[in-house]
Each structure stands twice: as C-alpha cells, then as structure tokens.
C-alpha positions as CSV (number, residue, x, y, z in Angstrom):
1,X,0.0,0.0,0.0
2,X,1.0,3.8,-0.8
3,X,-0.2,6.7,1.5
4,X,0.3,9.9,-0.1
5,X,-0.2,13.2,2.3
6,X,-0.8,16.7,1.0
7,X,-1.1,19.2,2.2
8,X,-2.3,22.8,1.3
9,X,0.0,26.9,1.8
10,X,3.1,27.1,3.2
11,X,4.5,30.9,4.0
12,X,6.9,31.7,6.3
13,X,5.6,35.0,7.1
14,X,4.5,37.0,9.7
15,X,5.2,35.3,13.5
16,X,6.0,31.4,11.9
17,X,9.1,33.2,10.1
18,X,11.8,32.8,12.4
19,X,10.9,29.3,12.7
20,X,11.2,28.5,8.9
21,X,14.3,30.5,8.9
22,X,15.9,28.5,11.9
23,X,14.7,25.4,10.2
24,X,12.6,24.4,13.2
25,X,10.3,22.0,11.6
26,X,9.4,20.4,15.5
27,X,7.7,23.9,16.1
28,X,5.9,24.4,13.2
29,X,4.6,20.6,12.6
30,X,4.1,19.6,16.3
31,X,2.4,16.4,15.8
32,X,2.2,16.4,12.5
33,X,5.1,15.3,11.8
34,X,4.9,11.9,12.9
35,X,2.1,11.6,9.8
36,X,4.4,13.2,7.5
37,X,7.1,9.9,8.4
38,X,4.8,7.6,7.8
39,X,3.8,8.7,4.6
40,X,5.6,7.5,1.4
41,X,5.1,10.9,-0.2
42,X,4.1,14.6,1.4
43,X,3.3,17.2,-1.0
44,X,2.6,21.0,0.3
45,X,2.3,24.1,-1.9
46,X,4.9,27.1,-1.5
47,X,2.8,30.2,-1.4
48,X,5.9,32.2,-2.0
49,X,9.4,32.4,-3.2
50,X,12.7,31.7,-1.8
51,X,14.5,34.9,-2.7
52,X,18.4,35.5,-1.9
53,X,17.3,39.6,-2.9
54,X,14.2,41.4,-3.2
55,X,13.0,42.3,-6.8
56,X,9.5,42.6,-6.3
57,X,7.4,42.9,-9.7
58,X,4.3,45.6,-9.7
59,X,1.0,44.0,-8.9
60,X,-2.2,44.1,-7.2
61,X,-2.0,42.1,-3.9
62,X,0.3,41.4,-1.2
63,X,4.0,40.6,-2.6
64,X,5.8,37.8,-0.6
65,X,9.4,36.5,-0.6
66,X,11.0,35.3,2.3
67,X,14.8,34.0,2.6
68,X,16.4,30.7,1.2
69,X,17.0,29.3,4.1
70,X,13.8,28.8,5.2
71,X,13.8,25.3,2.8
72,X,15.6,23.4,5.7
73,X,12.4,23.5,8.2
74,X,10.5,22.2,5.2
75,X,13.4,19.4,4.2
76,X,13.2,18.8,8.3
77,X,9.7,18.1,8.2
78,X,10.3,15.5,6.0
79,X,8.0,17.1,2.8
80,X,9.4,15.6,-0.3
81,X,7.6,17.9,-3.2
82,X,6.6,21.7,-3.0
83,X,3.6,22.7,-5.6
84,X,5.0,26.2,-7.5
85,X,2.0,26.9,-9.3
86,X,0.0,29.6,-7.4
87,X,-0.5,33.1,-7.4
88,X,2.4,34.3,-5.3
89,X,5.4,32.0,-7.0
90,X,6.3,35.1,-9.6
91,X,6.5,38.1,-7.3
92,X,9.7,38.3,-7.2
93,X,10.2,38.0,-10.7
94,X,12.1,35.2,-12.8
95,X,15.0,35.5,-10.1
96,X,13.0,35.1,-7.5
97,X,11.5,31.4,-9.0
98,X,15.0,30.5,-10.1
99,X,16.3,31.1,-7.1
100,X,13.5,29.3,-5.2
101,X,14.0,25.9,-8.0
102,X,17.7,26.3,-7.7
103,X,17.3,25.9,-3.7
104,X,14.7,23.2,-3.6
105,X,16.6,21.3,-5.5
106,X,19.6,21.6,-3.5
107,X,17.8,20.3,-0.7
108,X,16.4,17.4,-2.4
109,X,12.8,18.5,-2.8
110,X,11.0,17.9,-6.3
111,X,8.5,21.1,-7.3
112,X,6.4,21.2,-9.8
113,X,3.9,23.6,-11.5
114,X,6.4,26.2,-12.7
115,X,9.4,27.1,-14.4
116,X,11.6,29.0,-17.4
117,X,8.6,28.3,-19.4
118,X,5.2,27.1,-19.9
119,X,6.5,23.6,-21.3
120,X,8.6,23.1,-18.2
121,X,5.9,24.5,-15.8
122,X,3.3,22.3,-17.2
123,X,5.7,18.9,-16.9
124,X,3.5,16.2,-15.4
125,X,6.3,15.2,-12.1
126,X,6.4,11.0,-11.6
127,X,7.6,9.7,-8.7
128,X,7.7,6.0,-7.5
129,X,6.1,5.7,-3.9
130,X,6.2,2.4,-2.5
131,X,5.9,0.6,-6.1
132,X,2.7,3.2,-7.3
133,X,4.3,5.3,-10.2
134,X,2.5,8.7,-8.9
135,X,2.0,11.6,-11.2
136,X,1.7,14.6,-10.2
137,X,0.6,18.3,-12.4
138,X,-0.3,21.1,-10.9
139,X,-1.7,24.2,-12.5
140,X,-3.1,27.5,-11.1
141,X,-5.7,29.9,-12.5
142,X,-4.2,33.4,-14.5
143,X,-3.4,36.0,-12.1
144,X,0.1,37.7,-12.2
145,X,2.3,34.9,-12.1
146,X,1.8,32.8,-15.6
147,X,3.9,31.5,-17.3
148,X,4.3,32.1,-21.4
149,X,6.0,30.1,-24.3
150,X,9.6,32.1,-23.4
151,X,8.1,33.4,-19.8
152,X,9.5,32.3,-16.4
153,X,5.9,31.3,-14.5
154,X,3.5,29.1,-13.2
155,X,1.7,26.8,-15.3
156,X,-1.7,28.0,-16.0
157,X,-5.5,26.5,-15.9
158,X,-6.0,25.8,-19.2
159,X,-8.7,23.0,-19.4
160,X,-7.8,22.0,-23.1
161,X,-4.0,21.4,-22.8
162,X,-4.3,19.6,-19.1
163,X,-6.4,17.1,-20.7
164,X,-3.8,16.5,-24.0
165,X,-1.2,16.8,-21.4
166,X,-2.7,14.1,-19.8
167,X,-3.6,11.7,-22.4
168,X,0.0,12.0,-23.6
169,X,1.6,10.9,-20.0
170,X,-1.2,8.6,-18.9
171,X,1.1,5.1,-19.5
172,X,3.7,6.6,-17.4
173,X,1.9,6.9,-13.8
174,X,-0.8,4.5,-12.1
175,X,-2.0,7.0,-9.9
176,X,-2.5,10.7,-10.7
177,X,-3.1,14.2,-8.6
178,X,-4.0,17.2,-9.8
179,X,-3.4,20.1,-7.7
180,X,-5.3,23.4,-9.0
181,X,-4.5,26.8,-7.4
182,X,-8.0,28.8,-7.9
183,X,-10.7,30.0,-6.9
184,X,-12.3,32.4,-4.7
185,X,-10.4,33.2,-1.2
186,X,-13.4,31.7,1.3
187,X,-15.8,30.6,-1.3
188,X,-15.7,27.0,-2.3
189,X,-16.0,26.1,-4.5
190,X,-18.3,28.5,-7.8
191,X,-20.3,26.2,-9.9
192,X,-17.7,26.6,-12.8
193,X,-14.6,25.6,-10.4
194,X,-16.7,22.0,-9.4
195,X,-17.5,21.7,-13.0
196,X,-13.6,21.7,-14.4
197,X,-13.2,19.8,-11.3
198,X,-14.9,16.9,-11.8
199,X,-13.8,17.3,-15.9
200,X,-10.8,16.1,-14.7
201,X,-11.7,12.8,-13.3
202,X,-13.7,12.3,-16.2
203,X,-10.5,13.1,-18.2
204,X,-7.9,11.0,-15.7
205,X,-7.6,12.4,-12.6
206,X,-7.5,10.2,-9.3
207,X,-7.3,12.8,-7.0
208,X,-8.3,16.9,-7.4
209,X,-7.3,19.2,-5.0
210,X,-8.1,22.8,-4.8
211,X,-5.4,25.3,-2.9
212,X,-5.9,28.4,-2.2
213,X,-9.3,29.3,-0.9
214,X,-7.7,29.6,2.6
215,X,-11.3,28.1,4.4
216,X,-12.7,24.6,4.9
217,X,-13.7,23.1,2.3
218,X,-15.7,20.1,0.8
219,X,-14.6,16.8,-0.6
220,X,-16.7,14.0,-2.4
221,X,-15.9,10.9,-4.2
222,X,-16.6,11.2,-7.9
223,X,-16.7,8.5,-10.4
224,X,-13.7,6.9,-9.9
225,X,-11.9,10.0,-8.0
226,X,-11.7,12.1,-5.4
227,X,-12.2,16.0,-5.0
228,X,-11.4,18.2,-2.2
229,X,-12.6,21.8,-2.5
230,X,-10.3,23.7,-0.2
231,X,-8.4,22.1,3.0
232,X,-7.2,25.6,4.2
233,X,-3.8,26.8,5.1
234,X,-0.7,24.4,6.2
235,X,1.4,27.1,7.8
236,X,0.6,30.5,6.6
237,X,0.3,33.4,9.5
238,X,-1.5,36.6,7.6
239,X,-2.0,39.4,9.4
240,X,-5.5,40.5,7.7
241,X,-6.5,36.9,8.8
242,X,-5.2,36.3,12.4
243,X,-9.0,36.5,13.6
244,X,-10.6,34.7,11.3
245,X,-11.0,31.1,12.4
246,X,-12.1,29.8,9.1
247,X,-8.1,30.8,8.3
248,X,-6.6,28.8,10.9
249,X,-8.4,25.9,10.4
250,X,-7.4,23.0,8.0
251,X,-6.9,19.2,7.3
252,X,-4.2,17.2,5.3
253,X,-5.4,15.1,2.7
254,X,-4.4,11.2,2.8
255,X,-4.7,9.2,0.3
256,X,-4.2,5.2,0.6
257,X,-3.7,3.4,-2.8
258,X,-3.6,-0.3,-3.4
259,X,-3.3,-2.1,-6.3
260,X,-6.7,-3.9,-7.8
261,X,-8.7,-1.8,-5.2
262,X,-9.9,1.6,-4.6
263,X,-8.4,4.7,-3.1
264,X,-9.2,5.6,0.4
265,X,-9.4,9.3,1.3
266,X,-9.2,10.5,5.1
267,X,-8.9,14.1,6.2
268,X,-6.7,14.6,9.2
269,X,-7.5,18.3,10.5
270,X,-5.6,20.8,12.2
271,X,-5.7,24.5,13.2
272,X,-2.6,26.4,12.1
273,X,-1.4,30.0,13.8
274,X,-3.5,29.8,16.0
275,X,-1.2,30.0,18.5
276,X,1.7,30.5,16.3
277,X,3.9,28.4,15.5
278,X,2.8,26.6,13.1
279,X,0.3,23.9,12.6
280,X,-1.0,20.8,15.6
281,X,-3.6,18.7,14.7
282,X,-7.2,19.2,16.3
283,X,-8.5,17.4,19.2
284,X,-11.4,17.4,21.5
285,X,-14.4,18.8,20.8
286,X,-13.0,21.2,18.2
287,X,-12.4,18.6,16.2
288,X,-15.5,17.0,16.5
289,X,-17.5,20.3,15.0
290,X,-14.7,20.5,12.6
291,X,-15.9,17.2,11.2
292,X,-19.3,18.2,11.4
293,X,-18.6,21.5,9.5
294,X,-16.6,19.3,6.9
295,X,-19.5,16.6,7.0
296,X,-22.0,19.3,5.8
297,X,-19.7,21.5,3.6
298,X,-19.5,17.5,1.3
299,X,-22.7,17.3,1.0
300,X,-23.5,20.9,-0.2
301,X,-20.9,20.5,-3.1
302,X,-23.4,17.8,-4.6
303,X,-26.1,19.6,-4.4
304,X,-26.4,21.6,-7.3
305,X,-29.3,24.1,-6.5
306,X,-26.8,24.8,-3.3
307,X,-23.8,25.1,-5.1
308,X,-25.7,27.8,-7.4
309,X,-27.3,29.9,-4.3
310,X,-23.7,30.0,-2.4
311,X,-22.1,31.6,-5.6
312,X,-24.9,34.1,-6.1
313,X,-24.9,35.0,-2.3
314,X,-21.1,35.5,-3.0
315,X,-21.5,37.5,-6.2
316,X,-24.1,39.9,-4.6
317,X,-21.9,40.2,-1.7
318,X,-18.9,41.4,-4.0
319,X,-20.7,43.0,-6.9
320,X,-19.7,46.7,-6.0
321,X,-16.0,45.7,-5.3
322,X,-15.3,43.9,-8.5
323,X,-17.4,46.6,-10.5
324,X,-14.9,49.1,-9.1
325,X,-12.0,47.2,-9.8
326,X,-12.8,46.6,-13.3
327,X,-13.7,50.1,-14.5
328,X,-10.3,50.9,-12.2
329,X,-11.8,53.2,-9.5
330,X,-9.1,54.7,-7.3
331,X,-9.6,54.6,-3.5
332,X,-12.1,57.9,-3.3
333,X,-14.3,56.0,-6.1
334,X,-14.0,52.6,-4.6
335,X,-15.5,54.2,-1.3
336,X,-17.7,56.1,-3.3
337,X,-18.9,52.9,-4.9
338,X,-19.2,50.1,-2.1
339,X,-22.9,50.5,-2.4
340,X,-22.9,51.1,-5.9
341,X,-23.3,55.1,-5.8
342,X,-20.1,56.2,-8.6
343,X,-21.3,53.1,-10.6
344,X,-24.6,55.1,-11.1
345,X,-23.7,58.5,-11.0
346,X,-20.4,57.8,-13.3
347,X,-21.7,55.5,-15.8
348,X,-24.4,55.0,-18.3
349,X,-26.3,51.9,-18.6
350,X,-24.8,51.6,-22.0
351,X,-21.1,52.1,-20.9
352,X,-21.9,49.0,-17.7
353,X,-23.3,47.2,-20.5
354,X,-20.2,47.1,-22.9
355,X,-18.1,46.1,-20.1
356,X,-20.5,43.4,-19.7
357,X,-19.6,42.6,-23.0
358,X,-16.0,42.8,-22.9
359,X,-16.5,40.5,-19.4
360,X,-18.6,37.9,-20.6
361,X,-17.9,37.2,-24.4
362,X,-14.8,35.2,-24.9
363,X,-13.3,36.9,-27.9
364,X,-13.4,40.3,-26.3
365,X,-12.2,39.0,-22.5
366,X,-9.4,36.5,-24.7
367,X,-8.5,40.3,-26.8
368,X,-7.9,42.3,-23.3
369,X,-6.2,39.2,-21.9
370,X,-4.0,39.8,-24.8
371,X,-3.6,43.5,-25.0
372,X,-2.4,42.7,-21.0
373,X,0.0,40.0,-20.9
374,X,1.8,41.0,-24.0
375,X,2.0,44.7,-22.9
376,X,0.2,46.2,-25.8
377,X,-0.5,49.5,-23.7
C-alpha cells in the first residue's frame, strides 16, 4: 500500500518566520510530523518564493518573498515535493522562482507547476512511492504569475491542454493528482470551479485538489476519484487573517492506494497559527464540529441548487468591489462605490453594459487578456 499526504499553503511570514528560517520544523509541525514519516510521499504548496534579494514585480495584492534558508524546516519536516504553481510564485520575478527551484533542488525536494517556461511548468512530475508510479501536475488559475512560451511562471488553468497533457503521460503513472491553485479566497467552490473539477476525473484524474481558498472546504468521491474543494492553510500566518478562524483551520489530505482496489481518502484536521507556531492537529471537541462543519460542507458540493445559491450570495456580496475594480476606480471612487453610488452616478447603462460585453464574451475578455499580458499598452 502507498499513503500519499498533501497538504495545502506554506508561507513563512508573519510570527512562523523565524521558525522557517531556523529550520525548526518540531515547532511548526508539532504532531504532525509523525504523519508526514509515515507517509511514502508529502506534497505541500509554497505560497511564496525563496529569494536570496528582493525584486518585487508591480502587482495588485500582497507581494511575498522570504529567505532561502527557510527550505531546511521544510526538508526537516520531511515534505518531499513543494507545488510552485499559485498566485504568489512570480512576485519576485524570474530570479526570484529561479532562485527558489535552484534551492529546492539543492535540498532534495522535487517542485512542480512552474518554471523558465510554460513547457517546463506544465511537466507532469512521476515519482515511485512504495511501487505506485504517482504523477503529479499542478496548474493555477491566470493572475500575475503565468507562465508564457519564453516566460518564467506558473503553469496556467487551461482545461484544453491539461487534458492533451494528460492523455500523452497517462502510460507513465498509475495514480494521478492534480493540484489546481484557484478559486475564490473563502468561497468553495463556484459552480464553474466544481465543474472543471470533476472534468478532470472524467478526463484521468485520481485525486483533485483545490489550494488556495484559505477556508474549509468540501470533498466528495466522484466516479472513480476524489475532490477536495479547499483544505485551508498548512502554515501561513496573515495578518489581515489572524482573527478569522475559518483561516486557521485545515486538514491534510491522505490518500491510501492499493493495487486492484480503490483509493481511500481520510482528512486529518488541524488548526494552524492559532497560537503560532505553526500547525497541531485538532483534538477534542473542536475537532469534533470541525468534522461536522466538513460533513456538511460534502454534502452541499453535490447539491447543485446549493452550489448555485452560495455563488450568487457571494457574487451579490462582492458586486460593488469587483465593478470598481474593473472600471479601475481609485480609492475615493472605490468608497464612493461600495454601495454602488459612482457606478450610477459615473456611468451609463450603456457604458456597464459594454463592459459586460467585454466581461462575458470570450473573444473580447481573450483580446484584453491579450492587449495585457503581452503589454500592448
């Protein structure tokens, strides 16, 4: 039998930091760790780089880049293969991701999901775990760190090639993970996200799992694979989210695989930061109502009527924020506009309608995506 163990964010910021820099992995683990030895393969995701200087790149959103020697808590702890592809693994530019590969490497940790290039970042990694040839690709949705034909980045969703990427590897693994960085930060998961979700099991996929929600959420068994919709933060200490509970609360996802027989899927959950350092697994009766919580949150993914009325509830929640952002108010107009005020006094019906247009239609949105990323203006 294999056990595979994955976790989700790993950031050495705020209070863990001098804990990832002293390679302390006993106080950021706890009792984690004695999981993470008995596993034949631990997977995490690196929510930032590794940088030996700062060279921050412009972007909306917090930057993050902590030092290179934070790697030897995370070698300590015994994690054999960070995920890259996120939304944070570019913000310090191509030298900050070389660096980063450049010291994983030296410590004997695999990564995947980014690179030089997209053909590197979008490498399927195979690894042999206790005889089970395990594939592993990860991919995250296109925010400022995506990777281009001749473009240092992280490999991007793109439904269309993950599937041909797929079909084109699928003789050289017996068990396969996808690990997709998207969707919205404590929303899990939009009808669309459950959707490509479950596309990939239909397409190959054992095992889906969604980083970077940063909440509890969901899992179900489809077809012949499993999904988990968000499992929350492995070590990540964020000021804007020290009193949120749903941000220090997680699980690690274990997967047993033998051969001739189904995968089993158990969730072992945790609260992390919360006191810092670091993550300890949940006891008691917290963990109890954490299961609960968990219990519930799988069976509203399958419910499709609920899955609908959560993402409307969301979108009607944010509507005034993302208006603002898209029409690119400045702070005075974003305040002006968190009930929708500028949006009425500033704009026609007509003008909200053609960026409606520009939005939704897929020629126009793929035109601006292109104008953007190849710096047309």
């Amino acid at each position: 039998m294999t056990t595979l163990l994955i976790g989700a964010d790993l950031c050495p910021i705020g209070r863990n930091r001098p804990f990832f820099e002293a390679g302390d992995a006993e106080s950021l683990f706890h009792d984690l760790l004695p999981e993470f030895a008995a596993a034949d393969l631990v997977i995490a995701n690196l929510e930032c780089p590794l940088i030996a200087r700062s060279t921050p790149i412009l972007k909306t959103g917090p930057v993050f880049g902590e030092a290179s020697t934070c790697i030897q808590a995370i070698q300590r702890a015994g994690i054999d293969v960070l995920c890259l592809a996120n939304n944070h693994i570019l913000d310090h530019g191509p030298e900050g991701l070389q660096n980063t590969l450049e010291v994983c490497a030296k410590a004997g940790i695999d990564t995947v999901g980014a690179g030089p290039n997209l053909e590197a970042a979008r490498r399927i990694l195979v690894l042999e775990a206790a005889g089970c040839r395990v594939g592993i690709l990860a991919m995250a949705e296109h925010e400022f760190s995506i990777a281009g034909k001749n473009r240092w980045g992280a490999n991007p969703l793109d439904v269309m090639d993950c599937v041909r990427n797929i079909q084109s590897r699928k003789h050289d693994f017996d068990y396969l993970i996808v690990l997709l960085h998207g969707g919205d930060e404590f929303h899990v998961p939009s009808p669309r996200l459950r959707d490509t979700c479950r596309f990939l099991v239909e397409m190959g996929a054992d095992a889906v799992i969604v980083q970077h929600p940063h909440c509890l959420g969901g899992w179900e068994a489809y077809q012949d694979g499993y999904i988990v919709y968000g499992q929350g933060a492995l070590a990540m200490d964020e000021a804007i989210y020290q009193r949120s509970q749903s941000f220090h609360e997680g699980f690690l996802v274990k997967l047993e695989i033998e051969p001739g027989r189904p995968s089993k899927l158990q969730v072992i959950p945790f609260v992390q930061s919360e006191p810092v350092p670091g993550a300890r697994r949940l006891t008691g009766e917290r963990e109890r109502l954490f299961r609960l919580e968990l219990e519930g949150k799988s069976h509203q993914v399958q419910d499709d009527a609920a899955v609908e009325a959560a993402w409307l509830r969301f979108c009607q929640r944010e509507i005034h924020g993302y208006i603002s952002s898209m029409l690119g108010h400045n702070r005075v107009l974003s305040l002006l506009n968190r009930n929708g005020l500028a949006s009425r006094l500033l704009y026609s019906r007509i003008a909200l309608l053609r960026a409606k247009n520009i939005a939704c239609c897929e020629t126009h949105r793929e035109a601006i995506a292109t104008i953007f990323n190849q710096n047309l203006i």
